[in-house]
N, C-alpha and C positions, 0 to 999 in steps of 0.2 A: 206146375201141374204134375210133373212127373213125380213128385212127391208123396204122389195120393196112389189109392188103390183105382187103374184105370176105369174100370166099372162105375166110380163116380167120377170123372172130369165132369163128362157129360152136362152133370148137376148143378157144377160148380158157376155160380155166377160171379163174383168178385171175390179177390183174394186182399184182406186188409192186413196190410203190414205194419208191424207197431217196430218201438224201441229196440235192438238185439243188447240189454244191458242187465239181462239175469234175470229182469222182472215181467219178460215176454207176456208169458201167462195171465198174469195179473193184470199186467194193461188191457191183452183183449178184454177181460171181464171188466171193466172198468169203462172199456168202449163201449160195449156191448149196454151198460145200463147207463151211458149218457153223462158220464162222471167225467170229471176236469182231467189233466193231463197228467197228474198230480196223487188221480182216482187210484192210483193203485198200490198206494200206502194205505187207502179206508180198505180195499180189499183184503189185503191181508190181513189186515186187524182183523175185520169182520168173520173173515173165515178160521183164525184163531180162535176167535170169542165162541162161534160156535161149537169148536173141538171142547173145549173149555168147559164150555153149560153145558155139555151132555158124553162126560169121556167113556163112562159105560158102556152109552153106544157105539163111538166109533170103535175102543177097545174090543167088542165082538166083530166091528165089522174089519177091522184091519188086523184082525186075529192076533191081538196083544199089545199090551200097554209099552212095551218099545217102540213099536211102530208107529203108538199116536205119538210119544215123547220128538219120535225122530220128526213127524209128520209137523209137527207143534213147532219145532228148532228151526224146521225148515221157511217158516211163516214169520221168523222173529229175523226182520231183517227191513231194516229201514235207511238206508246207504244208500249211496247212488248208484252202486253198483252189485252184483248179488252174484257170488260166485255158486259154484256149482251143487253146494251143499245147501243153498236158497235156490233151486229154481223150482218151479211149479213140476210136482211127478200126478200123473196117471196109471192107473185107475184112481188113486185114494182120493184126491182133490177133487172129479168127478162129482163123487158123494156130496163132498164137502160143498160146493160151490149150489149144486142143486136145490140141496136142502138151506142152505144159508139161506140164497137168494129167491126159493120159490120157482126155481126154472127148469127148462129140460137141457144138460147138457151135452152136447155129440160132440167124441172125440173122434178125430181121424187123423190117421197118421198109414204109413207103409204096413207099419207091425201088428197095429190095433185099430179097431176101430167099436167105438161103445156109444151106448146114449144113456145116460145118466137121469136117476128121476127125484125128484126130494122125497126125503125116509117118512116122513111124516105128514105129509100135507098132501091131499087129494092132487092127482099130476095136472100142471095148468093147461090149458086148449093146445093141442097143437098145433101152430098159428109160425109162421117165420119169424112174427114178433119178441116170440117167448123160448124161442129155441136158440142157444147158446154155442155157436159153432167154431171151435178148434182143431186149428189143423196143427200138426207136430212136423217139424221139416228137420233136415238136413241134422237130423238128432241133437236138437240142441236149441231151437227156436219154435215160438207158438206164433199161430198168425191167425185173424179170423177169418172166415169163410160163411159168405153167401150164399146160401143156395135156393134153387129151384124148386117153387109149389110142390113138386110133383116126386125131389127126390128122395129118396128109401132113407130109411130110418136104420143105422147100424144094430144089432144085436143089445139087448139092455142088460146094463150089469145089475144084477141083486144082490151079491155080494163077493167081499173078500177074505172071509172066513173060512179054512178049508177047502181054499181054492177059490175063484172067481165061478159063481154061478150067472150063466147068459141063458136068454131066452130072446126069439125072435121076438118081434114086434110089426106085425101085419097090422097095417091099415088100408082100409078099404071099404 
């Protein structure tokens, strides 16, 4: 818990810890939609394929066609192992994983904290169902996190073009 910004513990109901073997990331998302142990070689495919079918878009939204190249390299990696230049980064995966999968992403971590919306598709209920939660620890592992009805929703990124634009996100 001391991992997190303390203003959410509070919130936090279970903390799920996956694999520490590079593919952290990927596996939460893989747990998260109920996929085998296994889930997180479809993930990264899938979130490739995305970048893929529509590079125009991520190339405005990660402000240049290096960044998708690098963001694309970093997805291409199916070992058992995934060194540092394969692990899941944040903000850009955010997008990525939202829009793939149709979901709300919230990232948390010490440094950042975001919620992610899909680029294209009307944002689904917000429901704990449908809300995808990453937590970033010890700078170098993803883990998921549960949380409480009631907890806040971090700051939503719109973009990474010209800087990261955020806007609050009040519900009530």
């Amino acid at each position: 818990m001391s991992e997190f910004p303390p203003f959410l513990s509070p919130f936090i109901r279970n903390v799920y810890d996956v694999i520490g073997d590079g593919h952290c990331g990927f596996r939460v998302v893989a747990m998260f939609l109920g996929m085998s142990h296994e889930g997180w070689r479809e993930v990264r495919n899938n979130l490739l394929l995305e970048i893929e079918q529509r590079p125009e878009e991520y190339q405005l939204l990660f402000y240049g066609l290096d960044r998708v190249e690098e963001v694309k390299r970093s997805l291409k990696c199916q070992s058992s192992y995934a060194d540092k230049e394969h692990w899941m980064t944040m903000p850009e995966m955010g997008f990525v994983i939202a829009s793939c999968y149709k979901v709300i992403v919230v990232h948390i971590s010490k440094n950042q904290c975001l919620t992610f919306f899909p680029m294209r598709d009307p944002p689904p209920p917000i429901s704990a169902h449908r809300i995808l939660s990453l937590g970033y620890v010890k700078g170098c592992h993803f883990v998921g996190l549960d949380f409480t009805p009631d907890a806040p929703l971090p700051p939503v990124a719109l973009s990474l073009g010209q800087g990261t634009i955020l806007m609050l996100l009040v519900i009530g």
